[in-house]
C-alpha positions as CSV (number, residue, x, y, z in Angstrom):
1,X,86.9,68.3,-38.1
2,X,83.8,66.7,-39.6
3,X,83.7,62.9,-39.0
4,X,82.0,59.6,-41.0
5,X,81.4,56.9,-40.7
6,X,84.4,54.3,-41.2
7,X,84.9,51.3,-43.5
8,X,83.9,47.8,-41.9
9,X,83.7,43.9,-43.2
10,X,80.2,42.2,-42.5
11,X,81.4,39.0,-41.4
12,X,82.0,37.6,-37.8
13,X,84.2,35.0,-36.9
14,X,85.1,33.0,-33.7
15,X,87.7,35.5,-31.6
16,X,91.2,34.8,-30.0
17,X,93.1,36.7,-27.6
18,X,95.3,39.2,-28.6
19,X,99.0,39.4,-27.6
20,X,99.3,39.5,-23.6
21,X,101.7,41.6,-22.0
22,X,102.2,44.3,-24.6
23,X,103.5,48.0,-23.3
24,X,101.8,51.0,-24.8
25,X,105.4,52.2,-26.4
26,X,103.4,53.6,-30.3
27,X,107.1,54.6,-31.4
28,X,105.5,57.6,-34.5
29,X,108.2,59.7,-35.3
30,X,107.7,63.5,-34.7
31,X,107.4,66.3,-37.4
32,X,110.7,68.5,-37.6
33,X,109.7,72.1,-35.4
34,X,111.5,73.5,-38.8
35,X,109.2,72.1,-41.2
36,X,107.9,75.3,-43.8
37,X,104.6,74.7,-45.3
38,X,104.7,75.1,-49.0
39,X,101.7,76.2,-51.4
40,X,101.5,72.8,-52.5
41,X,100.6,72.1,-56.5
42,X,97.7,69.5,-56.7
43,X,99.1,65.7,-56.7
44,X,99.1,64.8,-60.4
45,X,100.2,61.8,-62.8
46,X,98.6,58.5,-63.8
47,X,97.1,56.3,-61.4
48,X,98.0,52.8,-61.0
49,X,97.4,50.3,-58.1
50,X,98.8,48.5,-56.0
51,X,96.8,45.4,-53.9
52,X,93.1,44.7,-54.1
53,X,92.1,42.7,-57.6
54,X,95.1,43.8,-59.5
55,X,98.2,43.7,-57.4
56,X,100.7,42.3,-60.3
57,X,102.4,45.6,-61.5
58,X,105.1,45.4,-64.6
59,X,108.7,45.6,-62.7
60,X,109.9,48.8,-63.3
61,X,113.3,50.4,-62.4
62,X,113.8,51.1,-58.8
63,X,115.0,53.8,-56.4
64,X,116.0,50.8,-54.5
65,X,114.7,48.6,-51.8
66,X,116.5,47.4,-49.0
67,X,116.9,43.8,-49.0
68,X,116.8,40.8,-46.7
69,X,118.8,37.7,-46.4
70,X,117.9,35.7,-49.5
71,X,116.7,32.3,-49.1
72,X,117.8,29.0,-50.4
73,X,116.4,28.0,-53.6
74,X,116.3,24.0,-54.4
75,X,116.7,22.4,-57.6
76,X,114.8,19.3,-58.7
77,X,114.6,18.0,-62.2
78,X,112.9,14.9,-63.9
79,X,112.9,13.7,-67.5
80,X,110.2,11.3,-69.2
81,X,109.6,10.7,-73.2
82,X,112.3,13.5,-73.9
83,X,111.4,16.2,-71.7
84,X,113.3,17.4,-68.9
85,X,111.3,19.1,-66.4
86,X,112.7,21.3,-63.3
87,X,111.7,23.0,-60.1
88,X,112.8,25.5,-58.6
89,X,111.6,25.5,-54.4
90,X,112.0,27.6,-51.7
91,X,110.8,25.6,-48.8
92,X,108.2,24.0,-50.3
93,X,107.1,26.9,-52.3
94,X,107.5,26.2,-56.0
95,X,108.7,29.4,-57.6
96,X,109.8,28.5,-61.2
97,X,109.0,25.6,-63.6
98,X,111.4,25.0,-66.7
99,X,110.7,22.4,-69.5
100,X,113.0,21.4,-71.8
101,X,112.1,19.2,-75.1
102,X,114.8,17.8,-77.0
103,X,115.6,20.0,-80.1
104,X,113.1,22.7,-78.6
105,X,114.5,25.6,-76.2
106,X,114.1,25.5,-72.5
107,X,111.1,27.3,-71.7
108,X,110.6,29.1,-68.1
109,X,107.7,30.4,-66.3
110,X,107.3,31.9,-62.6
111,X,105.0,31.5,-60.0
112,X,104.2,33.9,-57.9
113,X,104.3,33.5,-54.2
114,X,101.0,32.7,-52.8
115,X,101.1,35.9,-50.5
116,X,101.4,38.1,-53.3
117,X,98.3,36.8,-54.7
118,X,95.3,38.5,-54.9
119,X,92.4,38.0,-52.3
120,X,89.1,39.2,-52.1
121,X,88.7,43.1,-52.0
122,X,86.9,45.0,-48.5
123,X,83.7,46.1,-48.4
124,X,82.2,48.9,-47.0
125,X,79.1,47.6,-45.1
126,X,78.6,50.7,-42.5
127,X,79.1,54.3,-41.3
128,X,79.0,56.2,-37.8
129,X,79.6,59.2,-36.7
130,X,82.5,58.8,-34.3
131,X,86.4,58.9,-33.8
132,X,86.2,55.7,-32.5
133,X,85.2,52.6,-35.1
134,X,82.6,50.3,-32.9
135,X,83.0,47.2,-36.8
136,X,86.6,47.8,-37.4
137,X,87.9,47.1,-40.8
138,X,89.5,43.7,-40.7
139,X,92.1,44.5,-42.8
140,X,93.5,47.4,-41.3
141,X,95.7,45.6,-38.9
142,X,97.6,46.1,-35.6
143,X,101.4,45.1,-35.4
144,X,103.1,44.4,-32.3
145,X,106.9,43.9,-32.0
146,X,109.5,43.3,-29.4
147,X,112.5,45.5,-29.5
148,X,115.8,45.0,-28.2
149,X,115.2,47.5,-25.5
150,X,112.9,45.1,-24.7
151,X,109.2,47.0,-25.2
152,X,106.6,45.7,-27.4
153,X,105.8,48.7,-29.9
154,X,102.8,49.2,-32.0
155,X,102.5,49.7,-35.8
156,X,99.0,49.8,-37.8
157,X,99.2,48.5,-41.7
158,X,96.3,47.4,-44.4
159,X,96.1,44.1,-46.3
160,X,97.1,44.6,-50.3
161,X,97.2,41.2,-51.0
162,X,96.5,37.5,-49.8
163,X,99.6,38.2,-47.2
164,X,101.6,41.6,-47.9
165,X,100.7,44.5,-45.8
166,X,101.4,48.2,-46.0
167,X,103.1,49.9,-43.6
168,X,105.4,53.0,-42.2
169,X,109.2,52.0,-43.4
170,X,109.7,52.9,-39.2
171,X,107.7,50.0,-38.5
172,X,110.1,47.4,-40.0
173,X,113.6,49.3,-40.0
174,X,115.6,51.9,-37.6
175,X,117.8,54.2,-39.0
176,X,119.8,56.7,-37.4
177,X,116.9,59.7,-37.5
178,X,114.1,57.1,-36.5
179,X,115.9,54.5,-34.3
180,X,114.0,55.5,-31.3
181,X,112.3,52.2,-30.2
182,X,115.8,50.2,-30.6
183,X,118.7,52.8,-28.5
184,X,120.5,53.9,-31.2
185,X,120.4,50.3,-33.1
186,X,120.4,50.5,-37.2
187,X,118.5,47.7,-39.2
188,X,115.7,45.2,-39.7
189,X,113.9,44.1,-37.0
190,X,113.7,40.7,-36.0
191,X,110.6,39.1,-38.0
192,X,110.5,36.4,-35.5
193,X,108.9,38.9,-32.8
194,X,106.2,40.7,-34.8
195,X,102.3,39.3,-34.3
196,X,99.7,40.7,-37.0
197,X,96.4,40.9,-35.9
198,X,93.8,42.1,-37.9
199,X,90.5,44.3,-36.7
200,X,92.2,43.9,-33.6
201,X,89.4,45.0,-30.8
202,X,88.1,45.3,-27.2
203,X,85.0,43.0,-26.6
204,X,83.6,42.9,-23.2
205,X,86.8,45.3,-22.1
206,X,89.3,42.5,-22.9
207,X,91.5,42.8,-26.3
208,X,90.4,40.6,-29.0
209,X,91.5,39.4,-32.2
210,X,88.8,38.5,-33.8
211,X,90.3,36.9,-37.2
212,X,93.4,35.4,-35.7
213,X,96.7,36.0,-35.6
214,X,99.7,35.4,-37.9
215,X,103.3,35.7,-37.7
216,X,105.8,37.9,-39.6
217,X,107.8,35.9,-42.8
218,X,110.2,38.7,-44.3
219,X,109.2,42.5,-44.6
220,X,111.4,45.4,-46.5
221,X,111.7,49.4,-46.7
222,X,113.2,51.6,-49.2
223,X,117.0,52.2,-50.0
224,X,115.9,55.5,-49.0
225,X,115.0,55.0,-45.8
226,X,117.4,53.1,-44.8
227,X,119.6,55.9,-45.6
228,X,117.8,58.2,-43.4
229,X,116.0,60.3,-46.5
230,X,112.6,60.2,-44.4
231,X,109.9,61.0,-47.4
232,X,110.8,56.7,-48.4
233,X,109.1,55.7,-45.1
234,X,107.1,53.1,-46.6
235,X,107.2,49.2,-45.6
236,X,105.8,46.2,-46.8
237,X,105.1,43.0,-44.1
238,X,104.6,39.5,-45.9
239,X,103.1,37.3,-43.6
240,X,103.7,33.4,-43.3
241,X,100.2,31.4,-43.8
242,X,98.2,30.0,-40.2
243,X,97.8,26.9,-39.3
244,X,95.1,26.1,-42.0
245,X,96.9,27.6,-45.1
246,X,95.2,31.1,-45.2
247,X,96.7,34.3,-45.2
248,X,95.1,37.4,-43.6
249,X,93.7,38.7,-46.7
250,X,91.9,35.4,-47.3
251,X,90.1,36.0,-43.9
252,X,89.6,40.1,-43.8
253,X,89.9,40.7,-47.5
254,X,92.2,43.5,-48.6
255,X,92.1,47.3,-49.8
256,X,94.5,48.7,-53.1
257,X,97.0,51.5,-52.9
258,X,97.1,54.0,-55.9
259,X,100.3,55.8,-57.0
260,X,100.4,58.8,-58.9
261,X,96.8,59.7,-57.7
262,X,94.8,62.8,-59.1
263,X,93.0,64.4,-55.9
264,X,92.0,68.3,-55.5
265,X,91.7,70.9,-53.5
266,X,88.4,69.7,-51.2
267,X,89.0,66.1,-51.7
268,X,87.7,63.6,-48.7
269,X,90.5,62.3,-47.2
270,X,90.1,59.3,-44.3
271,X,92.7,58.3,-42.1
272,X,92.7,55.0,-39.8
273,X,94.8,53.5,-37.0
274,X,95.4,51.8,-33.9
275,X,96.4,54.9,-31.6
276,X,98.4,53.9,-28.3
277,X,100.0,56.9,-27.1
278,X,99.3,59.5,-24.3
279,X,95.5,59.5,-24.0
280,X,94.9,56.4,-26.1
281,X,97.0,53.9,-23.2
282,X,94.1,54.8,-20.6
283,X,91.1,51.8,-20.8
284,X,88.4,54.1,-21.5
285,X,90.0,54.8,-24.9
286,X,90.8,51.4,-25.4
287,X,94.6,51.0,-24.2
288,X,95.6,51.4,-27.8
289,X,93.6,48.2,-29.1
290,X,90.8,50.1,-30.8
291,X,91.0,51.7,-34.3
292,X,89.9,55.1,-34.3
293,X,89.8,57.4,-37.6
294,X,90.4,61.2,-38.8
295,X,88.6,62.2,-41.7
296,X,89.8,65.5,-43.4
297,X,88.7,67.6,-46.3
298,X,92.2,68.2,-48.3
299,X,93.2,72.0,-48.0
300,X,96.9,71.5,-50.4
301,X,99.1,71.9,-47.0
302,X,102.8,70.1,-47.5
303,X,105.2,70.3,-45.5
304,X,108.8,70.5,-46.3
305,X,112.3,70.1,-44.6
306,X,115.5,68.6,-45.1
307,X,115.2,65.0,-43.8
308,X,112.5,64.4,-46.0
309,X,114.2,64.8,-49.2
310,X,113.6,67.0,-52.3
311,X,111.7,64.3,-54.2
312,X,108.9,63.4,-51.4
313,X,105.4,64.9,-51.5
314,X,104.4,65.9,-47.5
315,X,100.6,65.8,-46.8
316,X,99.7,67.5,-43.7
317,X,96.6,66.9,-41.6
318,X,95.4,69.0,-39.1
319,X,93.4,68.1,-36.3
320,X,94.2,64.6,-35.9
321,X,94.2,63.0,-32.7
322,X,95.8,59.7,-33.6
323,X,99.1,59.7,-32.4
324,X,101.9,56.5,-31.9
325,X,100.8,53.8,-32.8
326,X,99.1,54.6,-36.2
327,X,102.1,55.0,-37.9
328,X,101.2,52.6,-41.0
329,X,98.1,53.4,-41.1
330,X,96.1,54.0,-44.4
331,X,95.1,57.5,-45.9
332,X,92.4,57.1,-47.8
333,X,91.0,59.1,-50.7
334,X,87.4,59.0,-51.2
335,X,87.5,58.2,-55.3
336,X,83.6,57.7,-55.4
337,X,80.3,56.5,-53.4
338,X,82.2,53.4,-52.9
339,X,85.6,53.8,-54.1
340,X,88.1,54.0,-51.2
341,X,92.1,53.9,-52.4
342,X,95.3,54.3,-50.1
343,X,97.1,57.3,-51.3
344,X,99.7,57.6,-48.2
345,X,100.3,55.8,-44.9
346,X,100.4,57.5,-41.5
347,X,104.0,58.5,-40.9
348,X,104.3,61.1,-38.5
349,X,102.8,63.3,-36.3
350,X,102.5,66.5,-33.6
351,X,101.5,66.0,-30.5
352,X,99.3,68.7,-27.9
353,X,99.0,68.2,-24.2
354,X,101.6,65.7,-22.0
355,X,101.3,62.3,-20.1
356,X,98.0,60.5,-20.5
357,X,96.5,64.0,-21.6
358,X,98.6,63.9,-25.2
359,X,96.9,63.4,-28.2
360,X,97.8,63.8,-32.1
361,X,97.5,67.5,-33.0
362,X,98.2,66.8,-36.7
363,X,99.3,63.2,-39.3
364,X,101.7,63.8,-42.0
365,X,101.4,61.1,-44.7
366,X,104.2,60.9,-47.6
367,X,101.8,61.1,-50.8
368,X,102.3,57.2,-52.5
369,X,104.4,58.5,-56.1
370,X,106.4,56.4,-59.0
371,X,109.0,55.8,-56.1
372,X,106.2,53.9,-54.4
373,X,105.3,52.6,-56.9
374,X,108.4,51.2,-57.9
375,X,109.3,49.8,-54.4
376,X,106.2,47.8,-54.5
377,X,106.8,46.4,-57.5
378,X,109.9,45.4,-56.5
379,X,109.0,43.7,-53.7
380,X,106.5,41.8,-55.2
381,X,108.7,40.2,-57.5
382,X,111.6,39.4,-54.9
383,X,108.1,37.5,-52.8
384,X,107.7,35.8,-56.4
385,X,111.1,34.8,-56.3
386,X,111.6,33.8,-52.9
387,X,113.6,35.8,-51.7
């Protein structure tokens, strides 16, 4: 496996410890044994993104997305000199303005919800020649959670916008095939016990988070995940502001995701995480708290089996020694000299050796198609709406 260097922001800010007390439970889901690797046909289609500088896709119809609790909206309306103005709030989020002039028809207009904004793109600023990133890219962040069986697991995700993250659909749901880290229960998580820290890293052997932290506001997967159809194991995390206003992306800046990607045979493709199984709990290798990265010339394997669906692309990587943990993950596809996109998350992965001797022995990433593409839009628009 040749190795490069990895993607990092050039900016240092003041550090603050990073959740205390966490277990190294990483939670990735294993490939079937009965998976059949198919000759694959080159990942085709138009492009389009998802995040970065242009994150506001047309709505289009959806496979489905699995909804939360909608929140209260609140009505207030004011009229001066004939025109009847009125708000629509959730919290104190305005989300729609409507005006309304006498013998004129009420016009409406939307805003969109402040984490579904835009912030500023990554950079890439340097390179080494390791597994192991000594500047990790701030916004490639670490989740931590608290399951009811009372473990804190471990998720990785990358900033798309001012305060939505990408993520493995596992990372925010349990089904009945992937309801390990919950005993058997079926559902959302509780966004009340997730912490997302960006770059989170080791400085002077004690786990840092070097940006800050932020907590979790709402977060969604696909219908078909939900339903236990494995290839839709996508998630999206929208974060609430910190203290001062900002959202992650405003500190770390953030990366796009492309659906429908061209790529060929040969393509570079780069794959980053926060690792925190097997080897990766021991301190030497960071106790799960540093990001470490696979890079991999594509070579058209796809795996195949039932769970996954008919309609899901497979991407298999092999070596990889990221294991749980890195589930969320990006896969990026080098595009050009400085043109990094997200064309799959990490979603699950073979292991080799036992105990504190196990590593990754391969990542399979769900290639990001319209069905991504639709979920995101989707999503964006219910953040836009409140709900």
């Amino acid at each position: 496996m040749r190795r490069i260097s990895t993607l990092a922001i050039a900016v240092v800010f003041a550090m603050a410890a990073a959740p205390a007390g966490a277990d190294t439970t990483g939670g990735m889901p294993g490939i079937p044994s009965s998976a059949r690797v198919l000759d694959a046909p080159v990942p085709g289609g138009t492009p389009q993104s998802a995040g970065g500088t242009d994150n506001r896709q047309t709505l289009r119809p959806s496979r489905g997305v699995k909804k939360r609790v909608r929140r209260h909206v609140v009505k207030t309306c004011r009229t001066r000199h004939h025109r009847r103005v009125c708000r629509y709030r959730v919290g104190r989020q305005v989300i729609k303005v409507c005006t309304k002039r006498r013998h004129h028809r009420r016009h409406c207009h939307a805003r969109a919800s402040a984490a579904a904004q835009p912030a500023a793109r990554a950079r890439i600023a340097s390179r080494l020649n390791s597994g192991f990133v000594t500047q990790p890219l701030g916004a490639v962040v670490r989740i931590y959670w608290h399951a009811k069986s009372g473990y804190t697991n471990f998720c990785s995700g990358t900033m798309l916008t001012r305060g939505l993250i990408l993520t493995a659909g596992h990372c925010v749901y349990s089904n009945d095939a992937d309801g390990r880290p919950e005993n058997g229960y079926s559902g959302y998580y509780a966004p009340g016990t997730y912490t997302i820290v960006p770059g989170n890293t080791v400085r002077d052997g004690t786990p840092t988070a070097p940006y800050g932290q932020w907590s979790v506001h709402n977060m969604w997967t696909t219908q078909d995940y939900a339903d236990g159809i494995l290839g839709g194991d996508w998630g999206i995390i929208e974060t609430d502001p910190n203290a001062s206003g900002q959202y992650p992306g405003d500190v770390v800046g953030t990366f796009a995701a492309y659906w429908d990607q061209h790529f060929a045979q040969g393509a570079e493709l780069y794959l980053t995480g926060y690792p925190a199984s097997g080897a990766f709990t021991l301190s030497q290798y960071g106790a799960g708290n540093l990001q470490y990265f696979c890079d991999e010339t594509w070579d058209n394997t796809r795996l195949a089996h039932p769970s996954f669906g008919d309609a899901y692309y497979g991407m298999d990587f092999a070596p990889c020694e990221m294991n749980g943990g890195a589930s969320g993950g990006p896969v990026f596809l080098r595009a050009g000299a400085s043109d990094w996109r997200i064309v799959g998350v990490n979603n699950r992965g073979g292991s080799v050796g036992t105990g504190t001797d196990a590593v990754g022995g391969d990542m399979m990433s769900f290639w990001l198609d319209d069905t991504f593409g639709s979920f995101w839009s989707t999503v964006v628009g219910l953040v836009n709406q409140g709900q």
